[in-house]
PyMOL Python script that loads the backbone (N, CA, C, O; Angstrom):
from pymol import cmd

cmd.read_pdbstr("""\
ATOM      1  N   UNK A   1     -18.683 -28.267  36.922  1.00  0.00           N
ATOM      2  CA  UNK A   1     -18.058 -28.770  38.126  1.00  0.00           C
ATOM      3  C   UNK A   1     -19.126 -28.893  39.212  1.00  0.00           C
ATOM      4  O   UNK A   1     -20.008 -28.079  39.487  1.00  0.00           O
ATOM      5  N   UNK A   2     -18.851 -30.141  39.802  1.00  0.00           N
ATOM      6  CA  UNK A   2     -19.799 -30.111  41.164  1.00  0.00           C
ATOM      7  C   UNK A   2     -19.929 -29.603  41.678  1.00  0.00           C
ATOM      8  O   UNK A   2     -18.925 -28.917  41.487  1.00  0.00           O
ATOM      9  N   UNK A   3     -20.720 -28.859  42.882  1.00  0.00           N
ATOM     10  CA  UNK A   3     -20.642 -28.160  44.224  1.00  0.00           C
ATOM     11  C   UNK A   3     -20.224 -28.067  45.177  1.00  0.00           C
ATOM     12  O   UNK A   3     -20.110 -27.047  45.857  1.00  0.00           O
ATOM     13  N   UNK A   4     -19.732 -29.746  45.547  1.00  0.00           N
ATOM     14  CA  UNK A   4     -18.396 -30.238  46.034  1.00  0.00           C
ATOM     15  C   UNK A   4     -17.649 -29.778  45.647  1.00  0.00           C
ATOM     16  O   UNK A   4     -17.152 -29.122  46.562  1.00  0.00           O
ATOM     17  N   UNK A   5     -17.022 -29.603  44.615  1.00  0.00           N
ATOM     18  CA  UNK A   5     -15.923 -29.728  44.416  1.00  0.00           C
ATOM     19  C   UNK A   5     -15.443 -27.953  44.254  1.00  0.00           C
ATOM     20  O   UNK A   5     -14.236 -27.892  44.019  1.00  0.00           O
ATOM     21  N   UNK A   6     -15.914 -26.955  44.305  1.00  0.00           N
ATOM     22  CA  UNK A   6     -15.836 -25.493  44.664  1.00  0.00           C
ATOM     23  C   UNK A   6     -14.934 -25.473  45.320  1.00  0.00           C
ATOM     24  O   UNK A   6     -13.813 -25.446  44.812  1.00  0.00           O
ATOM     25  N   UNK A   7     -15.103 -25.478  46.575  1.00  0.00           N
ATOM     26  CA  UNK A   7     -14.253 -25.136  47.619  1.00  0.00           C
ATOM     27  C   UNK A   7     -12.806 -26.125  47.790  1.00  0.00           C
ATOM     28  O   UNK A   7     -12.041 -25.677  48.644  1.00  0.00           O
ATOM     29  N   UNK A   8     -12.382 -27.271  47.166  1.00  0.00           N
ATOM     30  CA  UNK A   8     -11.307 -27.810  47.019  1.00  0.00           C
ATOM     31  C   UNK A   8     -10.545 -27.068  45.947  1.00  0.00           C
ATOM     32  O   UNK A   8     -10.751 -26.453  44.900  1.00  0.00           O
ATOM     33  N   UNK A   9      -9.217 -27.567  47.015  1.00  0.00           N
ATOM     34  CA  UNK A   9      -7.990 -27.050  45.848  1.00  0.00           C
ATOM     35  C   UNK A   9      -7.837 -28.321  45.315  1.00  0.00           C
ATOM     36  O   UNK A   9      -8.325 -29.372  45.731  1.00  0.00           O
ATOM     37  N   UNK A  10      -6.747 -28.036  43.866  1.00  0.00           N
ATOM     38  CA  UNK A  10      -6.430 -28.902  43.397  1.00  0.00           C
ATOM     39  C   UNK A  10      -5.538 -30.238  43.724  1.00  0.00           C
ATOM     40  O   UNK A  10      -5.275 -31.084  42.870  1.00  0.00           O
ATOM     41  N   UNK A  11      -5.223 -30.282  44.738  1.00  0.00           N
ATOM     42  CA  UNK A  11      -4.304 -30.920  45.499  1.00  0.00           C
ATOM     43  C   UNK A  11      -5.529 -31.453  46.155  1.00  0.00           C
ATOM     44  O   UNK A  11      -5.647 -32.671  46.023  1.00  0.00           O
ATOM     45  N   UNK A  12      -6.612 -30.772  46.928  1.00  0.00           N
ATOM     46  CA  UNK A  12      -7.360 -32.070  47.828  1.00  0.00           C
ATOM     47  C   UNK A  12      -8.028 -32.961  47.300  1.00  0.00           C
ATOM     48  O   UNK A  12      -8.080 -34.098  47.767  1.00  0.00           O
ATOM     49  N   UNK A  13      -8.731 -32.540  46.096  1.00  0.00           N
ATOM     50  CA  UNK A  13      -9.448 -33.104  45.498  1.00  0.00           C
ATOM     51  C   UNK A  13      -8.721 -34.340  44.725  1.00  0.00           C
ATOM     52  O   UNK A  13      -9.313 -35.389  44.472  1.00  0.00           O
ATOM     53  N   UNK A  14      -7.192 -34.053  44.337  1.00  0.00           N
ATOM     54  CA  UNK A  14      -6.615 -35.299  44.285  1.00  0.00           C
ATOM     55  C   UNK A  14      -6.411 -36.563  45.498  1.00  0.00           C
ATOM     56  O   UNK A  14      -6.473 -37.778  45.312  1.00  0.00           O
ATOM     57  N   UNK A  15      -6.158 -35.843  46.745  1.00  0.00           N
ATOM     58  CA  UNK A  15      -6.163 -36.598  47.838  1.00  0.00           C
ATOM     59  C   UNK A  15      -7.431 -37.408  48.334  1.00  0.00           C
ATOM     60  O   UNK A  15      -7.353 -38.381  49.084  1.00  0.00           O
ATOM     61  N   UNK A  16      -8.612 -36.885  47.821  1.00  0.00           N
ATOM     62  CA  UNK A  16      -9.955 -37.190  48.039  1.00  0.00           C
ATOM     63  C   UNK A  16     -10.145 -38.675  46.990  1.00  0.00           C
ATOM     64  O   UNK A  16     -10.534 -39.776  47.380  1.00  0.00           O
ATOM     65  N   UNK A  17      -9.827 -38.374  45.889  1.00  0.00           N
ATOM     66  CA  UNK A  17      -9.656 -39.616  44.493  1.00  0.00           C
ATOM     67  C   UNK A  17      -8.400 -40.692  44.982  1.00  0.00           C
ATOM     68  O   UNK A  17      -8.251 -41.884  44.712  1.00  0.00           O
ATOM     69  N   UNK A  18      -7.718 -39.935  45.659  1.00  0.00           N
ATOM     70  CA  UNK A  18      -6.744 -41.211  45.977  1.00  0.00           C
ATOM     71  C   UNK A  18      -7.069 -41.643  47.064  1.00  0.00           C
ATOM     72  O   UNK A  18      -6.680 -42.806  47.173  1.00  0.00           O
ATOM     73  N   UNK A  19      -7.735 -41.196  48.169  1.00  0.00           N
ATOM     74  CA  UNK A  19      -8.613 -42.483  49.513  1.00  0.00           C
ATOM     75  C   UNK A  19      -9.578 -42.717  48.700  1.00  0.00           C
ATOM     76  O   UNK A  19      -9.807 -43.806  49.226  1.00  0.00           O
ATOM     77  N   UNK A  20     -10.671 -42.642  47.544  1.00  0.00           N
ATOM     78  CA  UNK A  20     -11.265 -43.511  47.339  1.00  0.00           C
ATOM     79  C   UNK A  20     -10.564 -44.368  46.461  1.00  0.00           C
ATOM     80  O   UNK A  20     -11.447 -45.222  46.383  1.00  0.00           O
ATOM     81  N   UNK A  21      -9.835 -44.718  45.878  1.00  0.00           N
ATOM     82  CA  UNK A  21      -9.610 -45.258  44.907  1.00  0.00           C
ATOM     83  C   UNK A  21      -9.009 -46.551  46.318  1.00  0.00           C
ATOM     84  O   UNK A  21      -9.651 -47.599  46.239  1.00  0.00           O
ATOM     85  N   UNK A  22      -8.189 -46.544  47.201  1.00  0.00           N
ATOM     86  CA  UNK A  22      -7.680 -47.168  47.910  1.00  0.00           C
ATOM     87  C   UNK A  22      -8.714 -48.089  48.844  1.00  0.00           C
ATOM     88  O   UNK A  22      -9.463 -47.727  49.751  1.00  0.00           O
ATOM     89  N   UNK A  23      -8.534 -49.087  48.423  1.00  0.00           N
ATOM     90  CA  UNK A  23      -9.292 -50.286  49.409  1.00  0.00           C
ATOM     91  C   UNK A  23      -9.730 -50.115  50.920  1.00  0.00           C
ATOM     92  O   UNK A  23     -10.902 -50.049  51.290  1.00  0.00           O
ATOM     93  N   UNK A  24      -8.598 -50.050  51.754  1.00  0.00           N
ATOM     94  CA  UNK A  24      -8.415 -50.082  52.829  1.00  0.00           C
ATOM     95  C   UNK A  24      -9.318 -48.481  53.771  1.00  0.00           C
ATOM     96  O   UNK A  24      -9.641 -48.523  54.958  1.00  0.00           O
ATOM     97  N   UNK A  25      -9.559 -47.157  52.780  1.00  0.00           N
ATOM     98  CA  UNK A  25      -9.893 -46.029  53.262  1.00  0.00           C
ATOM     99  C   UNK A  25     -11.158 -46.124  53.535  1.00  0.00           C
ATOM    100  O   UNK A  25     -11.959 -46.088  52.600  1.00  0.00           O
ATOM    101  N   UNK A  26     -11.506 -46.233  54.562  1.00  0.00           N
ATOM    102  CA  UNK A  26     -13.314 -46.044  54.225  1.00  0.00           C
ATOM    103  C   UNK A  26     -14.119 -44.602  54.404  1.00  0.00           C
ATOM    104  O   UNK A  26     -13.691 -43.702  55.127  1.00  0.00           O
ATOM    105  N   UNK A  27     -15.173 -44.529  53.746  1.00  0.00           N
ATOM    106  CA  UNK A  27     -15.499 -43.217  53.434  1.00  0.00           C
ATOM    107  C   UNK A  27     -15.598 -42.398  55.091  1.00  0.00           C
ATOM    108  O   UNK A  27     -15.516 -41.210  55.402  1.00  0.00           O
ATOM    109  N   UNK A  28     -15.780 -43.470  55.797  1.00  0.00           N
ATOM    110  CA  UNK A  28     -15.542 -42.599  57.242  1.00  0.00           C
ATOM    111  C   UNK A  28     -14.840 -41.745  57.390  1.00  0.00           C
ATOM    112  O   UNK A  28     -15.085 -40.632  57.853  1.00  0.00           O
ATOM    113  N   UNK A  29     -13.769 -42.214  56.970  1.00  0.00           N
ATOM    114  CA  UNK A  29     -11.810 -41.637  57.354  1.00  0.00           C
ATOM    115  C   UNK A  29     -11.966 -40.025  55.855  1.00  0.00           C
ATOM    116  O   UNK A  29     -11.485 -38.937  56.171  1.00  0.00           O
ATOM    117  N   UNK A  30     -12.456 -40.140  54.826  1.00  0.00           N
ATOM    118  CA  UNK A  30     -12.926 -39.763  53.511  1.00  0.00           C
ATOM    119  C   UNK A  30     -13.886 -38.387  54.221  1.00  0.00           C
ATOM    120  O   UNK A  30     -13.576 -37.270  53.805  1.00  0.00           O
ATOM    121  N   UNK A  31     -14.620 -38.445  54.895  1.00  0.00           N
ATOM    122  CA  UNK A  31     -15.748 -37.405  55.466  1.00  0.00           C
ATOM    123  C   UNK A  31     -15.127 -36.705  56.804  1.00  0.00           C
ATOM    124  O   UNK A  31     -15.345 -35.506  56.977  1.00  0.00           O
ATOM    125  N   UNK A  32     -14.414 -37.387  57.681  1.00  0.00           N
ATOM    126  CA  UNK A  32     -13.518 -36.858  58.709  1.00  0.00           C
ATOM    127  C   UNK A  32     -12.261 -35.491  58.112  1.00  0.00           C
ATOM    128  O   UNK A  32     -12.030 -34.315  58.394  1.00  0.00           O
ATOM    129  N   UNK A  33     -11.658 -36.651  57.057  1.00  0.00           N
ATOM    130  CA  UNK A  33     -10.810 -35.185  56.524  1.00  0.00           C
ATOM    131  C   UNK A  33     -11.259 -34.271  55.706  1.00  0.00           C
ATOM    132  O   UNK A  33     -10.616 -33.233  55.544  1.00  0.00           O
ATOM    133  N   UNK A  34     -12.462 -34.506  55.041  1.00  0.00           N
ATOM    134  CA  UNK A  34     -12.726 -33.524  53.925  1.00  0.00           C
ATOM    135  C   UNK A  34     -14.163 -33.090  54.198  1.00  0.00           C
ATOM    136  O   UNK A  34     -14.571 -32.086  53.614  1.00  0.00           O
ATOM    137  N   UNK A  35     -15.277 -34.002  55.347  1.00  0.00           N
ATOM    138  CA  UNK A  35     -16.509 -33.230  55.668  1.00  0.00           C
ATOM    139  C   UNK A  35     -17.131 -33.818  53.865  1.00  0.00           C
ATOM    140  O   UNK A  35     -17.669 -32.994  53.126  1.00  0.00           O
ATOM    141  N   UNK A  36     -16.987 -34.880  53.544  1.00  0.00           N
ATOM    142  CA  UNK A  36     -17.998 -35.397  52.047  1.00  0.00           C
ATOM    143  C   UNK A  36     -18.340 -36.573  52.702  1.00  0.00           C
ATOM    144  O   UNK A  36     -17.499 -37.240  53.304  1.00  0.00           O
ATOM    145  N   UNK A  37     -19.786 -36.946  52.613  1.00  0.00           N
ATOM    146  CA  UNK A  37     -20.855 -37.949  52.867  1.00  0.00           C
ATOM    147  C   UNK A  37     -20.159 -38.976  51.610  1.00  0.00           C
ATOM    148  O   UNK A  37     -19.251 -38.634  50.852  1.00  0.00           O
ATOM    149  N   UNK A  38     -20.831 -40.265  51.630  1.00  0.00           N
ATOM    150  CA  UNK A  38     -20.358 -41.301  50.772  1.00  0.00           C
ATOM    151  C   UNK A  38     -21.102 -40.575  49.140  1.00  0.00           C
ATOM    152  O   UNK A  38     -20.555 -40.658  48.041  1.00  0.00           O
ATOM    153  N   UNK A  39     -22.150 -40.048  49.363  1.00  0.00           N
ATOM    154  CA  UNK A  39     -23.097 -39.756  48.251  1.00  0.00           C
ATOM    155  C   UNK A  39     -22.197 -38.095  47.460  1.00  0.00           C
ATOM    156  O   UNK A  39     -22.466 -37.766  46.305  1.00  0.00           O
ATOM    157  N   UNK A  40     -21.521 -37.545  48.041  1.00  0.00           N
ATOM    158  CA  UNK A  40     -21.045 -36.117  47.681  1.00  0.00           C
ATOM    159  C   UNK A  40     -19.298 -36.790  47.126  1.00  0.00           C
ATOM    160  O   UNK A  40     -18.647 -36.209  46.258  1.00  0.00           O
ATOM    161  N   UNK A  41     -18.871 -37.897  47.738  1.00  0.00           N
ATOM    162  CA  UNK A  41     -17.518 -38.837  46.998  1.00  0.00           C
ATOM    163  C   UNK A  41     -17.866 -39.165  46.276  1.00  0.00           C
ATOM    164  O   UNK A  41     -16.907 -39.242  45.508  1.00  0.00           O
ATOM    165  N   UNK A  42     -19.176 -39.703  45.509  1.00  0.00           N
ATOM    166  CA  UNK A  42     -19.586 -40.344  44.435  1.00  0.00           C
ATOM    167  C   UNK A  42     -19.487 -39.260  43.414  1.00  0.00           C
ATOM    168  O   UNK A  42     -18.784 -39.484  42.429  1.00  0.00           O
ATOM    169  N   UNK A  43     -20.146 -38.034  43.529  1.00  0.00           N
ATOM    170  CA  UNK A  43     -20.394 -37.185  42.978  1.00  0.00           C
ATOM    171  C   UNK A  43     -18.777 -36.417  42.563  1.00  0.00           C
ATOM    172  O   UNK A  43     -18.399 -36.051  41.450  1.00  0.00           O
ATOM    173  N   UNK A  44     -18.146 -36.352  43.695  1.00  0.00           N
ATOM    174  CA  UNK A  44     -16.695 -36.068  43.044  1.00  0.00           C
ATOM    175  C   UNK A  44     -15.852 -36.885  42.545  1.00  0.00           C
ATOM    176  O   UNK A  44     -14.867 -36.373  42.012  1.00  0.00           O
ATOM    177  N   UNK A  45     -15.917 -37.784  42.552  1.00  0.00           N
ATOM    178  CA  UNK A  45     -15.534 -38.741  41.474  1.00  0.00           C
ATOM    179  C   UNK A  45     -16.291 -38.718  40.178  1.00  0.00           C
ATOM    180  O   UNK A  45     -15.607 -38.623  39.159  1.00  0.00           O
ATOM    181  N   UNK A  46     -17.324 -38.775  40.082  1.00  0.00           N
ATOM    182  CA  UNK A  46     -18.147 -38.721  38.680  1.00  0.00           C
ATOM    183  C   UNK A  46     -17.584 -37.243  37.776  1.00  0.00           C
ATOM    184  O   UNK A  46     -17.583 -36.988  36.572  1.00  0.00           O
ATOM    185  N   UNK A  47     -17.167 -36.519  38.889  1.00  0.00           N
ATOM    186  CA  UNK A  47     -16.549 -35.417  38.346  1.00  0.00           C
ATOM    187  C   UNK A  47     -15.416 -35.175  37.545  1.00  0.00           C
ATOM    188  O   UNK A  47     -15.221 -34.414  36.597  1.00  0.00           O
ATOM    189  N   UNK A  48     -14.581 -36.147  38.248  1.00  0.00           N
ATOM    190  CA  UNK A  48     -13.182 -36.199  38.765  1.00  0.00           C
ATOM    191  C   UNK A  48     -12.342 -37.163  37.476  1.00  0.00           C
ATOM    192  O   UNK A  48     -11.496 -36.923  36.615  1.00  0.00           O
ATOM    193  N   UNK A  49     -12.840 -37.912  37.762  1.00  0.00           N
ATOM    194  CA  UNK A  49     -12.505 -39.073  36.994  1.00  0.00           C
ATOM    195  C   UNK A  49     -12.998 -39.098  35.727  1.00  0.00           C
ATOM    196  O   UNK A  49     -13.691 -38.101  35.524  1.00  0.00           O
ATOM    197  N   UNK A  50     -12.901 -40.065  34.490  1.00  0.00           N
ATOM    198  CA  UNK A  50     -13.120 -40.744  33.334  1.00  0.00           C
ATOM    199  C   UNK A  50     -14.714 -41.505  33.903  1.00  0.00           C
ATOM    200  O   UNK A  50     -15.210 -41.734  35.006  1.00  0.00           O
ATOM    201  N   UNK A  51     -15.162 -41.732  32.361  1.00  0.00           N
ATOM    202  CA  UNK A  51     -17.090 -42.325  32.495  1.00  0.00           C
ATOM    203  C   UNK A  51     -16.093 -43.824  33.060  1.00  0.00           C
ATOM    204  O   UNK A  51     -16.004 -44.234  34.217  1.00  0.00           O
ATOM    205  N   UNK A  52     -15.664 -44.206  32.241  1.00  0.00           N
ATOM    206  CA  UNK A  52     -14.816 -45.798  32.280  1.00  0.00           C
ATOM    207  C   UNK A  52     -14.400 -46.288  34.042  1.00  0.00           C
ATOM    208  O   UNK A  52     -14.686 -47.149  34.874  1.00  0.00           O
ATOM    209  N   UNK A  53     -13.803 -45.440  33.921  1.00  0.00           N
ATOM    210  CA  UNK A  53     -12.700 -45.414  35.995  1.00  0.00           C
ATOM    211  C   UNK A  53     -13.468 -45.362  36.726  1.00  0.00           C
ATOM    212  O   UNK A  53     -13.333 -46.017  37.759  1.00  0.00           O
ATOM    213  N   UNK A  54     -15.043 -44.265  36.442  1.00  0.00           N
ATOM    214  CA  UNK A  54     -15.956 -44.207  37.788  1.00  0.00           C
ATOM    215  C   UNK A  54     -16.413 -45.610  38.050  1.00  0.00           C
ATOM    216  O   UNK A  54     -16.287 -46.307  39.057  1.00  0.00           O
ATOM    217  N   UNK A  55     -17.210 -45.950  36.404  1.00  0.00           N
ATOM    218  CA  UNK A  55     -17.657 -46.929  36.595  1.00  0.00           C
ATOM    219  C   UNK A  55     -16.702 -48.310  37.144  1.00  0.00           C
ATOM    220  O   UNK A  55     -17.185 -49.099  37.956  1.00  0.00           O
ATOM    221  N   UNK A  56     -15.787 -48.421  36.783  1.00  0.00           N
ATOM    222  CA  UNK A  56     -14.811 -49.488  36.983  1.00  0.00           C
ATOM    223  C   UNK A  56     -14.485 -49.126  39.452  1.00  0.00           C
ATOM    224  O   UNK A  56     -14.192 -49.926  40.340  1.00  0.00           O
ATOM    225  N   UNK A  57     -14.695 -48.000  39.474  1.00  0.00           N
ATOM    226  CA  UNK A  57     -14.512 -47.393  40.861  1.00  0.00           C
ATOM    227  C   UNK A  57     -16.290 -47.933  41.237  1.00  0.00           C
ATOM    228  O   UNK A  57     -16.320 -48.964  41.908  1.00  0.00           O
ATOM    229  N   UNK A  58     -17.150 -47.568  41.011  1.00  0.00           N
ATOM    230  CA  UNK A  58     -18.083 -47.955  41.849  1.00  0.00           C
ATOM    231  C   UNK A  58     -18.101 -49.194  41.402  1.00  0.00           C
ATOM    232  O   UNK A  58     -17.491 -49.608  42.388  1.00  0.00           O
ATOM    233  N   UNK A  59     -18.314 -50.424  40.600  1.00  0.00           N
ATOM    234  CA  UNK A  59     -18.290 -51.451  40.652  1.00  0.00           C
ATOM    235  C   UNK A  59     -17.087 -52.130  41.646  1.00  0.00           C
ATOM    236  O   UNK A  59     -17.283 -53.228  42.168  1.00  0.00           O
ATOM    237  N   UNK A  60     -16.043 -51.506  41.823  1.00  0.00           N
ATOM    238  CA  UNK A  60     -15.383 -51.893  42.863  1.00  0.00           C
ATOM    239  C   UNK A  60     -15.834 -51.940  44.159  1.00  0.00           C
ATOM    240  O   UNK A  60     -16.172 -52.953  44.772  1.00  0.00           O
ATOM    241  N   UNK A  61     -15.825 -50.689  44.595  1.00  0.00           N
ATOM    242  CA  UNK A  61     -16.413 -50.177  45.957  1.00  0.00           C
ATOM    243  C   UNK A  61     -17.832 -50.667  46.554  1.00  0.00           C
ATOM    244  O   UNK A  61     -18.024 -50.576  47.767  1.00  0.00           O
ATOM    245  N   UNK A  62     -18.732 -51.139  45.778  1.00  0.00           N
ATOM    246  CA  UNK A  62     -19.980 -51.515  45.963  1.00  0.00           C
ATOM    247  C   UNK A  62     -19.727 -52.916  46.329  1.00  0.00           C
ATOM    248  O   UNK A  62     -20.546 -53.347  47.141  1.00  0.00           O
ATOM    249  N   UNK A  63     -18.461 -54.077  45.806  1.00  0.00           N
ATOM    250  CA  UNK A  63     -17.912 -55.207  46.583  1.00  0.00           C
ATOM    251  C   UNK A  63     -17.302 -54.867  48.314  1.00  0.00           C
ATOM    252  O   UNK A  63     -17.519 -55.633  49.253  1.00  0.00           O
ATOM    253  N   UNK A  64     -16.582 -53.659  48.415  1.00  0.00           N
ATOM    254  CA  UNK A  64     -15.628 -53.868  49.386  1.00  0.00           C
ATOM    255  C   UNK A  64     -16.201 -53.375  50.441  1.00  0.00           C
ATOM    256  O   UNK A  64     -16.584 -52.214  50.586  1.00  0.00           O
ATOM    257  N   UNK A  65     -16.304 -54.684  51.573  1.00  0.00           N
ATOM    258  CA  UNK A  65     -16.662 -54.616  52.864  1.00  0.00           C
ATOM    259  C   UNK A  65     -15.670 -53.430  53.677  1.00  0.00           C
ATOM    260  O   UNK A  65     -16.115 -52.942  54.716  1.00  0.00           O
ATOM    261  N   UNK A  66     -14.306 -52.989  53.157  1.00  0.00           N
ATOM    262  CA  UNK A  66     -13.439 -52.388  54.368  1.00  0.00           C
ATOM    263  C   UNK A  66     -14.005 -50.707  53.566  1.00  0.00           C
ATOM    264  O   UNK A  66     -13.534 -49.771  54.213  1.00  0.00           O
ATOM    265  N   UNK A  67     -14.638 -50.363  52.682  1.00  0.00           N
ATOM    266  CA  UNK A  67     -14.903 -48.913  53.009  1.00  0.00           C
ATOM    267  C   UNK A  67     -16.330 -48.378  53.710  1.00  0.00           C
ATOM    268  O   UNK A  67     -17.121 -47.436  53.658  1.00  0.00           O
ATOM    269  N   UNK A  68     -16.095 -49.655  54.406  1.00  0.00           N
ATOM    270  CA  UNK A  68     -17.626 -48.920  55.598  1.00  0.00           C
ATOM    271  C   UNK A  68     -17.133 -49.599  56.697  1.00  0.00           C
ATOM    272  O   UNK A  68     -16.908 -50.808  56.757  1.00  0.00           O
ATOM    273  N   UNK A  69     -16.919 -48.487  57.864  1.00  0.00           N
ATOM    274  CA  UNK A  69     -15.851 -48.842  59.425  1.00  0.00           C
ATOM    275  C   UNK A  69     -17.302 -50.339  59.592  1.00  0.00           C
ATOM    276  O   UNK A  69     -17.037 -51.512  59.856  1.00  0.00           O
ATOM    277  N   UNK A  70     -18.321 -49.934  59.411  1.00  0.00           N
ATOM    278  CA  UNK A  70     -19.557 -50.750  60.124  1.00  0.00           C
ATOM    279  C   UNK A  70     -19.176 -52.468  59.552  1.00  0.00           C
ATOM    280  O   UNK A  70     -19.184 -53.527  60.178  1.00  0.00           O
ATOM    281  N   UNK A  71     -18.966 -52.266  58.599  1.00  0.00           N
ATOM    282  CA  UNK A  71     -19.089 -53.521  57.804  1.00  0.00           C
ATOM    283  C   UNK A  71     -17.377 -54.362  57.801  1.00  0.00           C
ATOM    284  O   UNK A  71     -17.102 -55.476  57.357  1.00  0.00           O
ATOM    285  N   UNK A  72     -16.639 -53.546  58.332  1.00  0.00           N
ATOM    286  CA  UNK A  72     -15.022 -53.963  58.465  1.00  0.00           C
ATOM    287  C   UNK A  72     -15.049 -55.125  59.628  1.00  0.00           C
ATOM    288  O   UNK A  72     -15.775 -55.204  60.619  1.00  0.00           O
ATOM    289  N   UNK A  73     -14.156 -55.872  59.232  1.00  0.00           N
ATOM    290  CA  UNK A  73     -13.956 -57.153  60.164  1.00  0.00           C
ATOM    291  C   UNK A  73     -13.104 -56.072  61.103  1.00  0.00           C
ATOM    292  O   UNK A  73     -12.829 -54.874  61.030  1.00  0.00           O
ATOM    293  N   UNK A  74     -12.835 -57.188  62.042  1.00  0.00           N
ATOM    294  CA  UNK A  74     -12.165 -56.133  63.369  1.00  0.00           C
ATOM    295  C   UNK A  74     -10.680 -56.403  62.854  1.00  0.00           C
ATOM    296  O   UNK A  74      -9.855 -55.497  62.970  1.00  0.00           O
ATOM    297  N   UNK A  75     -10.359 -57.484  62.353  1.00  0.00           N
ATOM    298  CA  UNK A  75      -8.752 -57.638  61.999  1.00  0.00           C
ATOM    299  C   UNK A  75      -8.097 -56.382  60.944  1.00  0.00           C
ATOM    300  O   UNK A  75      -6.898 -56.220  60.718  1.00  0.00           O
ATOM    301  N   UNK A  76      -8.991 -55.739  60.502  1.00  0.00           N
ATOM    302  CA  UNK A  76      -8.822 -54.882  59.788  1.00  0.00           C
ATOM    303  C   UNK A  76      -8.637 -53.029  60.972  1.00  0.00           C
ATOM    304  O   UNK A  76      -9.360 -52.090  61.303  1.00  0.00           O
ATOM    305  N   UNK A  77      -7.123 -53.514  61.176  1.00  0.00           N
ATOM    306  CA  UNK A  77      -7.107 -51.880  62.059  1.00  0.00           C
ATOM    307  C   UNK A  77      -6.970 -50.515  61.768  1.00  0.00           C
ATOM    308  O   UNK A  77      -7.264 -49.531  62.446  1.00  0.00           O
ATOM    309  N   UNK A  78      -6.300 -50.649  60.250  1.00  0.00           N
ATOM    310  CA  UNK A  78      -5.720 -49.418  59.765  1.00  0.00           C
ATOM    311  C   UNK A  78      -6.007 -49.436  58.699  1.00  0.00           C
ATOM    312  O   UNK A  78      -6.681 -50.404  58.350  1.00  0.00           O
ATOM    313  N   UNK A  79      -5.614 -48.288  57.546  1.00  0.00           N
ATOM    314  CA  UNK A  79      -6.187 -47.277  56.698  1.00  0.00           C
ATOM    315  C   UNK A  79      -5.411 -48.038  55.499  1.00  0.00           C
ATOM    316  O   UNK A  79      -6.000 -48.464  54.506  1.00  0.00           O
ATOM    317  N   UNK A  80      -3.962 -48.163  55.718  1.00  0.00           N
ATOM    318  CA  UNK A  80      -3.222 -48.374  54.969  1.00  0.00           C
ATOM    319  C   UNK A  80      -2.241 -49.772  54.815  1.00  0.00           C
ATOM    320  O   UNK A  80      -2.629 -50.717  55.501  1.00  0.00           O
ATOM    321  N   UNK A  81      -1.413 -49.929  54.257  1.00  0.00           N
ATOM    322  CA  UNK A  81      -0.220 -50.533  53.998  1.00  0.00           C
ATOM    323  C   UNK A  81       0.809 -50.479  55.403  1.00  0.00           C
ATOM    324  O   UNK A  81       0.997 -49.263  55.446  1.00  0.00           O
ATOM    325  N   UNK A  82       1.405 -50.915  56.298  1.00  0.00           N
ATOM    326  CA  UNK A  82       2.484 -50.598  56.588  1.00  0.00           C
ATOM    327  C   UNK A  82       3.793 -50.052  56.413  1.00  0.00           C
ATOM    328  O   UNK A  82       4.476 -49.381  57.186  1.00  0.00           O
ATOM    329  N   UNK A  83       4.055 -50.531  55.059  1.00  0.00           N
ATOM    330  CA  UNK A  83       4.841 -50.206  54.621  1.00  0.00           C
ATOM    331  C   UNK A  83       4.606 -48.979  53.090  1.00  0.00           C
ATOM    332  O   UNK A  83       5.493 -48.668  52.295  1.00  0.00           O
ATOM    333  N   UNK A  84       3.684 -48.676  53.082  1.00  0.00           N
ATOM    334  CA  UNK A  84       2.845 -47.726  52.240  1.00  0.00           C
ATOM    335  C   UNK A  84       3.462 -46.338  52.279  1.00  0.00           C
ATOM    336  O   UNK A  84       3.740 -45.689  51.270  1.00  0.00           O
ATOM    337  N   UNK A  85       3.635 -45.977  53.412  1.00  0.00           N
ATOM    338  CA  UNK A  85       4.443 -44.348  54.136  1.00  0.00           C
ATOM    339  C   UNK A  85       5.535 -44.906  54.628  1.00  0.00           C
ATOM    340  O   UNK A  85       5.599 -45.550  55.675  1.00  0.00           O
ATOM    341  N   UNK A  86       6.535 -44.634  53.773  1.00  0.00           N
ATOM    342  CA  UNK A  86       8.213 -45.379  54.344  1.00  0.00           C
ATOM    343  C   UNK A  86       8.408 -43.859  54.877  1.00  0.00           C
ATOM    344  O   UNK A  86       8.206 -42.858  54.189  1.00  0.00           O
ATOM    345  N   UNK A  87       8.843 -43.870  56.249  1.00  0.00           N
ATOM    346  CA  UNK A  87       9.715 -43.339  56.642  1.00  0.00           C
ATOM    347  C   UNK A  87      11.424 -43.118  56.148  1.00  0.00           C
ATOM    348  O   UNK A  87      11.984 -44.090  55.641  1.00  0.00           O
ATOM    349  N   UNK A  88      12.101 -41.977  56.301  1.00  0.00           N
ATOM    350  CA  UNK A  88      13.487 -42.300  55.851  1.00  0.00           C
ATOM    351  C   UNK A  88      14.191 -42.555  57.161  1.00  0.00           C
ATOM    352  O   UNK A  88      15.385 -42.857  57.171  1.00  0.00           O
TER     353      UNK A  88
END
""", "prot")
cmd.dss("prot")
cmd.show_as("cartoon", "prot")
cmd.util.cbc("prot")
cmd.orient("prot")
């Protein structure tokens, strides 16, 4: 297991795989809640995940302009879906 990944419970470290896996999260928002650099997400994912998914995950992520705030168009305001967190 990584060194990262020590101090997570099993629950964050899922929450950590599910903002990266998500388009819209950028590792900004990713290091704010959990304190992991883009290079220490890589590493918990390589962990985390299947050889297949990482790779299929960084070949993704290495396209997408919205997981770096720097590189985000401005029309791009939020994290998520609107309708992503339904309220009841």
């Amino acid at each position: 297991m990584a060194k990262e990944t020590k101090h997570f419970t099993e629950s964050e470290l899922s929450r950590i795989v599910e903002m990266a896996w998500e388009d819209r999260t950028p590792f900004e928002a990713i290091k704010r809640s959990f304190s992991l650099n883009e290079s220490a997400v890589i590493r918990v994912m390589r962990s985390q995940v299947k050889p297949r998914s990482f790779r299929l995950w960084r070949q993704r992520v290495t396209s997408r302009k919205t997981k770096h705030l720097m590189l985000r168009s401005p029309d791009v305001s939020r994290g998520y879906c609107a309708t992503q967190y339904k309220q009841r």
